[in-house]
C-alpha positions in Angstrom: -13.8 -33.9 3.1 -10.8 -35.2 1.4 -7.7 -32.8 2.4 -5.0 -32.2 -0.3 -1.5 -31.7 0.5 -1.4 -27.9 0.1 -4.6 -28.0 2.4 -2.9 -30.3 5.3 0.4 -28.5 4.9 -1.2 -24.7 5.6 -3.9 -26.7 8.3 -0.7 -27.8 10.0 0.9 -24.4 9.9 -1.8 -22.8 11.1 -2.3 -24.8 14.2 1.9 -25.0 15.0 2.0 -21.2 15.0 -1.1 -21.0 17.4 0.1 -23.6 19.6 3.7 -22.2 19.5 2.6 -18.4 20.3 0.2 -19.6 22.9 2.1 -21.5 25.1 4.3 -18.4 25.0 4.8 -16.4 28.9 4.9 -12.9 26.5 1.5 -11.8 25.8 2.3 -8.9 24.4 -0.3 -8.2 22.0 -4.8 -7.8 21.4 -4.3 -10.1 18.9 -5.0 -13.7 18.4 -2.3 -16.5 19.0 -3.7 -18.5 15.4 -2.9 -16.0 12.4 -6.1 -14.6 10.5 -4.9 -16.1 7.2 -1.6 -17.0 5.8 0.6 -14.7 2.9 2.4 -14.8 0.2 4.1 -12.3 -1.2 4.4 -11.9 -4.9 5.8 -8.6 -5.5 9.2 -6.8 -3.9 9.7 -3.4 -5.8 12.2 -1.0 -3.9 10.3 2.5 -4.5 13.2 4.9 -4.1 16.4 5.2 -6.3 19.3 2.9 -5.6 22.0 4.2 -3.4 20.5 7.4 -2.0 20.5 6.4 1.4 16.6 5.2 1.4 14.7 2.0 1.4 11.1 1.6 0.8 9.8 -1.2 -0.5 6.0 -1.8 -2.1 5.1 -5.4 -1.1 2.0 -7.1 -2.4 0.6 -10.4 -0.7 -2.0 -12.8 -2.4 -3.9 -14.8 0.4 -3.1 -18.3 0.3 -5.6 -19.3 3.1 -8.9 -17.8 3.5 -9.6 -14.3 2.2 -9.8 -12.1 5.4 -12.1 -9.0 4.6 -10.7 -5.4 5.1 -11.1 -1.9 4.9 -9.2 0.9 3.6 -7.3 2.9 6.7 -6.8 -1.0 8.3 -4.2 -2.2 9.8 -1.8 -5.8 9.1 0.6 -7.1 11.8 3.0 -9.4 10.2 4.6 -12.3 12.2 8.6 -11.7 11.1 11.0 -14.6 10.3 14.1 -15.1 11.9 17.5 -15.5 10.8 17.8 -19.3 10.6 21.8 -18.8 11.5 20.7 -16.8 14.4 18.4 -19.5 15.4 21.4 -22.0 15.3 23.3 -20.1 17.3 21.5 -19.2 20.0 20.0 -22.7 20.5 24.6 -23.4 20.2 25.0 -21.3 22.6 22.4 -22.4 25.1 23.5 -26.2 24.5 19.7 -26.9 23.5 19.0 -29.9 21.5 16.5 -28.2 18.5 14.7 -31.6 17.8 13.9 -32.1 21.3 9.6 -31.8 22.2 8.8 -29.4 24.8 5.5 -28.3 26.5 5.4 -24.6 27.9 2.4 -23.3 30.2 1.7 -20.6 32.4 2.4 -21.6 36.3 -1.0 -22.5 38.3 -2.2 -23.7 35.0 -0.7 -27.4 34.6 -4.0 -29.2 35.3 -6.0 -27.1 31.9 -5.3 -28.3 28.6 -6.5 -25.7 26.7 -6.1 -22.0 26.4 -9.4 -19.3 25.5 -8.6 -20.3 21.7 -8.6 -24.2 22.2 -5.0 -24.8 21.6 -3.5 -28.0 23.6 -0.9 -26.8 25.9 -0.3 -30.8 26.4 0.4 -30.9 22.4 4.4 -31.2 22.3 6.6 -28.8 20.3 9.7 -29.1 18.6 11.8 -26.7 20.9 13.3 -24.8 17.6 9.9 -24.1 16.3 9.1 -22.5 19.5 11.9 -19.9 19.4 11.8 -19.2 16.2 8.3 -18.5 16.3 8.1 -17.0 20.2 11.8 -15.6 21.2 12.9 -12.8 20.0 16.6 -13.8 19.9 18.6 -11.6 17.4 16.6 -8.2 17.5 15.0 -6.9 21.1 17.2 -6.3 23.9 17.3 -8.2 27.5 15.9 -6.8 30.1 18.5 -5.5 33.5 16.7 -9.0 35.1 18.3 -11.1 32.7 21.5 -10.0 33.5 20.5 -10.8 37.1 19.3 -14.4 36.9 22.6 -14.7 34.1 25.0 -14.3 37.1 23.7 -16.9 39.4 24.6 -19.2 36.0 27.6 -17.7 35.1 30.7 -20.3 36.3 33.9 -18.2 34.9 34.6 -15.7 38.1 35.2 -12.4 35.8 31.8 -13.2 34.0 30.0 -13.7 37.4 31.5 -10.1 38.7 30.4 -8.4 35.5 27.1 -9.7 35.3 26.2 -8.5 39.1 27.7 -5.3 38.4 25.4 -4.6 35.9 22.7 -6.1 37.5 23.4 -3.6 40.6 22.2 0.1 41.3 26.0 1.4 40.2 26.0 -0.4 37.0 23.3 1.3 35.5 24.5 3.7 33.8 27.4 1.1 32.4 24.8 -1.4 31.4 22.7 1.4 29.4 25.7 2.0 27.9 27.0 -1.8 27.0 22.5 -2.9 26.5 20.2 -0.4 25.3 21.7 1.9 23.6 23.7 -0.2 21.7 20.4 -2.7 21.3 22.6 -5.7 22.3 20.6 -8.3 21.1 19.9 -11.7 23.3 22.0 -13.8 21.1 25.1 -11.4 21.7 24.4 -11.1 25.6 24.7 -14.7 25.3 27.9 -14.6 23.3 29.9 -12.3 25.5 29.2 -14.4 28.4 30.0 -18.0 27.2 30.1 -19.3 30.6 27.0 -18.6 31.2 24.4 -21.8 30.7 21.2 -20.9 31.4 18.5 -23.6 31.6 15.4 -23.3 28.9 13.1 -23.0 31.7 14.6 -19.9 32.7 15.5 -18.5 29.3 11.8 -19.1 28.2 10.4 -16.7 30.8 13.3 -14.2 30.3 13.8 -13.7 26.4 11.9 -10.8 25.2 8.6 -12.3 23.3 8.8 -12.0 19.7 6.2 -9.4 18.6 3.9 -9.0 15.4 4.7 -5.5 13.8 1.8 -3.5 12.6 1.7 -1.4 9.1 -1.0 0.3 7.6 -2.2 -1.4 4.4 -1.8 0.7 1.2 -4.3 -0.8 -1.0 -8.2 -1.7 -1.7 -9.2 -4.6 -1.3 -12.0 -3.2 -4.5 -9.0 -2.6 -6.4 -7.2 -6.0 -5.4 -9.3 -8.7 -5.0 -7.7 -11.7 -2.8 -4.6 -9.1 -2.1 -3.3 -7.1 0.6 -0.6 -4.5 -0.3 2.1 -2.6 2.3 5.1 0.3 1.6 7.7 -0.3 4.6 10.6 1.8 5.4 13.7 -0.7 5.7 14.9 0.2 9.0 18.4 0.7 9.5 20.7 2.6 11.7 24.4 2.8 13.2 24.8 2.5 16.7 27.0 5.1 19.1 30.0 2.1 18.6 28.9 2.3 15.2 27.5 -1.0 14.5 25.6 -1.3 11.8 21.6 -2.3 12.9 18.3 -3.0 11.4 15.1 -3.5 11.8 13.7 -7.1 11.8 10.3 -7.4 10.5 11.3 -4.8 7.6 14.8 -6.0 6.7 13.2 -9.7 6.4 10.8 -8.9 4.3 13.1 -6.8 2.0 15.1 -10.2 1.7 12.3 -12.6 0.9 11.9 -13.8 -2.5 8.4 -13.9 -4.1 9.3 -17.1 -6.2 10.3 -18.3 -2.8 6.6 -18.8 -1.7 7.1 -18.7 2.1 4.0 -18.7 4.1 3.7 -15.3 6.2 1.5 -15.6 9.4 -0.8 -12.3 9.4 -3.8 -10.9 11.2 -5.9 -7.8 10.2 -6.4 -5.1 13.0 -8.8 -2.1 12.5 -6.4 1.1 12.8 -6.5 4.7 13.5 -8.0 6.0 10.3 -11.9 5.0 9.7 -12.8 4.4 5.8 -14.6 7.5 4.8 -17.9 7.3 2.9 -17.6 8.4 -0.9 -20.1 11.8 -0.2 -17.0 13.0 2.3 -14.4 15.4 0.6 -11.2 15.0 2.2 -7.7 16.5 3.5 -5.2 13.6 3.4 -1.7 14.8 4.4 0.9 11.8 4.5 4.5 12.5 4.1 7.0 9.3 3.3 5.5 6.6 4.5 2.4 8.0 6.1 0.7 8.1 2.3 0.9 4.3 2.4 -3.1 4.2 3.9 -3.9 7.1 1.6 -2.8 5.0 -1.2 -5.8 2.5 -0.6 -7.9 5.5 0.0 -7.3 7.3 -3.8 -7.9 3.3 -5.4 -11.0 2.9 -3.3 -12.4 6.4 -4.5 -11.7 5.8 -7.9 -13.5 2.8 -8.3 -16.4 4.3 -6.6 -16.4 7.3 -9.6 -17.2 4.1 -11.5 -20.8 4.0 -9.9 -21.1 7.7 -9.6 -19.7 11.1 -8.3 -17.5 10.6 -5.2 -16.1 13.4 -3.8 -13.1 15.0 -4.4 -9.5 14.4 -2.3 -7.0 17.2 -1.5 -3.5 15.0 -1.1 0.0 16.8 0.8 2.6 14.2 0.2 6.3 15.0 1.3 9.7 13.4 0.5 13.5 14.9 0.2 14.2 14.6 -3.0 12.1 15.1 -6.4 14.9 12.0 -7.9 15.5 9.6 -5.0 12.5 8.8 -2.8 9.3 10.3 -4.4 6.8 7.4 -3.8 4.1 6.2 -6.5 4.9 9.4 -8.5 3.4 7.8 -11.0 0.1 6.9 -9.6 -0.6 10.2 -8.1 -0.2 12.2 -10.7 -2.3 9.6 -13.1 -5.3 10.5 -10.4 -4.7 13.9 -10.2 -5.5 14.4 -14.2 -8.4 13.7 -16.5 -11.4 14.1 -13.3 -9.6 11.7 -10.8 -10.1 12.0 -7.3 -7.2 14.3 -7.0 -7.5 16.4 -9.8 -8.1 19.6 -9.2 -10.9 20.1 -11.7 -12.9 17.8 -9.2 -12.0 20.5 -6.3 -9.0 18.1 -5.0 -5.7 18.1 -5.9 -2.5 16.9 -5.3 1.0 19.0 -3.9 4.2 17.4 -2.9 6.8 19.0 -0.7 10.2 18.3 -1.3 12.1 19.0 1.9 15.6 18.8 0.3 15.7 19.9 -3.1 16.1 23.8 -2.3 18.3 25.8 0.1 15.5 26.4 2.7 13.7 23.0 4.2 9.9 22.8 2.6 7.9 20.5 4.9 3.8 19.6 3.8 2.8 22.4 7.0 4.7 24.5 4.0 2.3 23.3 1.2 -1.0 23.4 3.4 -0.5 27.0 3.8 0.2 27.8 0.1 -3.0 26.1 -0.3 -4.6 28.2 2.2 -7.8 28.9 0.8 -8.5 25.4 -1.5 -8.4 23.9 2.1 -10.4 26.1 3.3 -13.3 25.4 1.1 -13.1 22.0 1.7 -13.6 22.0 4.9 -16.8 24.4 4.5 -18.1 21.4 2.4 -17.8 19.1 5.0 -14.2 17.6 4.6 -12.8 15.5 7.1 -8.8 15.8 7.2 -6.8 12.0 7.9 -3.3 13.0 9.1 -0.3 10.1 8.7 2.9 9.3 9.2 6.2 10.1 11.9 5.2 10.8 15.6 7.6 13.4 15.9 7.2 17.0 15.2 4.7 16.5 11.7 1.2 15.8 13.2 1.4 19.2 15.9 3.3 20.5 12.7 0.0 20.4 10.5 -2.6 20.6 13.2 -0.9 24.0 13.3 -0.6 25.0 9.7 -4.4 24.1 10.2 -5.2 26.6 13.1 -3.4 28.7 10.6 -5.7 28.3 7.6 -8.7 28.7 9.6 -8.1 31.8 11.6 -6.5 33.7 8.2 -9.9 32.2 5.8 -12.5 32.6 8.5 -11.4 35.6 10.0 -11.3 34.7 13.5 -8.8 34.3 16.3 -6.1 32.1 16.8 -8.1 30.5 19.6 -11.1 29.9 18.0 -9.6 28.0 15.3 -8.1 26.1 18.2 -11.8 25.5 18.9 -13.3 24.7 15.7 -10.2 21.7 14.8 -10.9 20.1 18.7 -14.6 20.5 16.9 -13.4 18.2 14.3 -12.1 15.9 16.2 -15.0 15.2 18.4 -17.3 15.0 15.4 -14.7 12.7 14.4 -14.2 14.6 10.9 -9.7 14.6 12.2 -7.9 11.3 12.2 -4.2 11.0 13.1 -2.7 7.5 12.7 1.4 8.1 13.9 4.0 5.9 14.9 7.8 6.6 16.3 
């Protein structure tokens, strides 16, 4: 078979990120060093309105490798970029050469030259393609160990002392203060200790391993043939010093380009939420971000109306304002009309609370409860009920509101309704997918 460019180019990619990530000491993840496929993105729309303190992005991705099968309610993890200045600088401040070839393996395994996916640990590496696809440099924070081993390195006398204070029982609370809390990033440790040079062998065990981040895909593949489609929250936050953070994966791809065509490693993970069949009414509640699986969900239901009858969806989305950051407005309300899956001709429907937009906080709990007895009947008809979104207080929020419902609409006690949800659950008719 004769290879064309594009073909040796992505084979090459394909097999430097494996390599790279598997001759990493951080295993941090189930997944596979060698990415399921490779990504491009071709679409950046910010969904809320400019300058009200909120960034969500819609991102759509075409496959430009093979076309990984998914479901609805699945799951990508997305490889993030890292700063190439940031890169520079930390390979600066280490005094590493970044065209140098290296060859990293786990201790007690020099004589094997393979790992459990084939990749050649004997296959040298450019050493700045392994940190920028292994070392999390500019985002997580060292560990109290690396401020340890960073002492025995350090030559100026005031760095030394600092670096074993922290390091000891009495600096703890000092080095929360100066590490965590501020998430001091490796990079910056590095910084405000230039004495300090710390040989790669040491800094390869030590620097926190550069993780894939998970989001739940928002689209269907039946709707989007040879795409994959997220809505990310742009983290950002302000430190108790108040330096301005943000979150890397999200923040990176806010900033990419889709006439830029870079390559984005990926890998497809089943998540919390199970693709319903089409006979199965359900309760989706997903406020912000959390309706980004549910999404997928309403597009995969509407194109099975095309075949026949599917049942009908009740949908609780929640934002703060009705102006700024109410996300796919447009598509919502274009299935909740004329017999869509949310409409509430079908029996569905569709009911947005808008926390902030009235003196007294409305929260979807709120909305469930207006909707007491529509709920209600759904469930009689054999509903399951997919719950999404912040780990905080909203899922015990709305499995609440729930106990609510049932006890008011079936007339029993608070207790039984208790024992009819944990019902639902093991008949596996309650799903809760959350993250912090």
């Amino acid at each position: 078979m004769k290879l064309t460019r594009w073909t040796y180019n992505h084979l090459l990619l394909q097999m430097q990120t494996g390599r790279a990530r598997s001759m990493s000491p951080g295993k941090v993840s189930h997944i596979k060093n060698i990415p399921d496929c490779f990504l491009k993105m071709i679409k950046n729309q910010p969904l809320c309105r400019a300058g009200c303190g909120k960034d969500v992005r819609h991102f759509e991705f075409e496959f430009v490798s093979s076309i990984i099968e998914y479901g609805v309610g699945d799951v990508l993890e997305v490889l993030p970029g890292q700063d190439p200045a940031a890169v520079d600088a930390f390979l600066q401040c280490c005094n590493l050469n970044p065209e140098s070839l290296i060859t990293v393996h786990p201790i007690g395994m020099e004589s094997r030259h393979r790992d459990a996916e084939g990749n050649d640990y004997k296959v040298p590496i450019k050493l700045k393609t392994f940190v920028e696809l292994t070392m999390d440099i500019a985002s997580a924070s060292p560990r109290r160990y690396f401020f340890e081993v960073m002492s025995y390195f350090a030559t100026a006398e005031h760095e030394k002392e600092r670096l074993q204070y922290f390091a000891s029982p009495e600096g703890r609370d000092d080095l929360y203060q100066y590490n965590q809390k501020e998430r001091r990033t490796v990079l910056e440790v590095l910084e405000d200790f230039p004495s300090v040079q710390m040989p790669f062998e040491w800094l390869v065990q030590l620097v926190p391993p550069l993780k894939t981040r998970a989001f739940s895909i928002s689209s269907s593949p039946s709707a989007h043939p040879n795409q994959v489609h997220l809505t990310v929250n742009v983290v950002s936050w302000t430190t108790p010093f108040k330096r301005k953070r943000t979150g890397l994966c999200s923040t990176w791809l806010a900033g990419l380009d889709p006439q830029d065509g870079v390559y984005i490693p990926a890998w497809f993970c089943k998540g919390s939420l199970p693709p319903p069949p089409p006979s199965i009414p359900l309760v989706l509640v997903g406020p912000g971000t959390g309706c980004a699986p549910f999404r997928g969900f309403v597009e995969e239901r509407a194109i099975q109306d095309m075949s026949g009858s599917a049942a009908p969806i009740m949908l609780f989305f929640g934002c703060r304002n009705q102006e700024n950051d109410f996300l796919y407005k447009d598509f919502w309300l274009s299935h909740a009309q004329n017999s869509g899956p949310l409409s509430i001709a079908r029996g569905g429907g569709f009911y947005v609370a808008f926390s902030r937009d009235q003196p007294q906080k409305v929260y979807v709990q709120h909305k469930m409860r207006e909707q007491s007895q529509r709920v209600w009947n759904l469930l009689v008809e054999g509903a399951s009920i997919y719950v999404s979104g912040s780990s905080t207080k909203m899922p015990s929020d709305v499995m609440s509101a729930l106990e609510e419902i049932i006890s008011k609409e079936a007339g029993v006690s608070r207790e039984t309704a208790v024992l009819q949800l944990r019902r639902l659950e093991k008949d596996g008719r309650y799903h809760v997918e959350a993250w912090s």
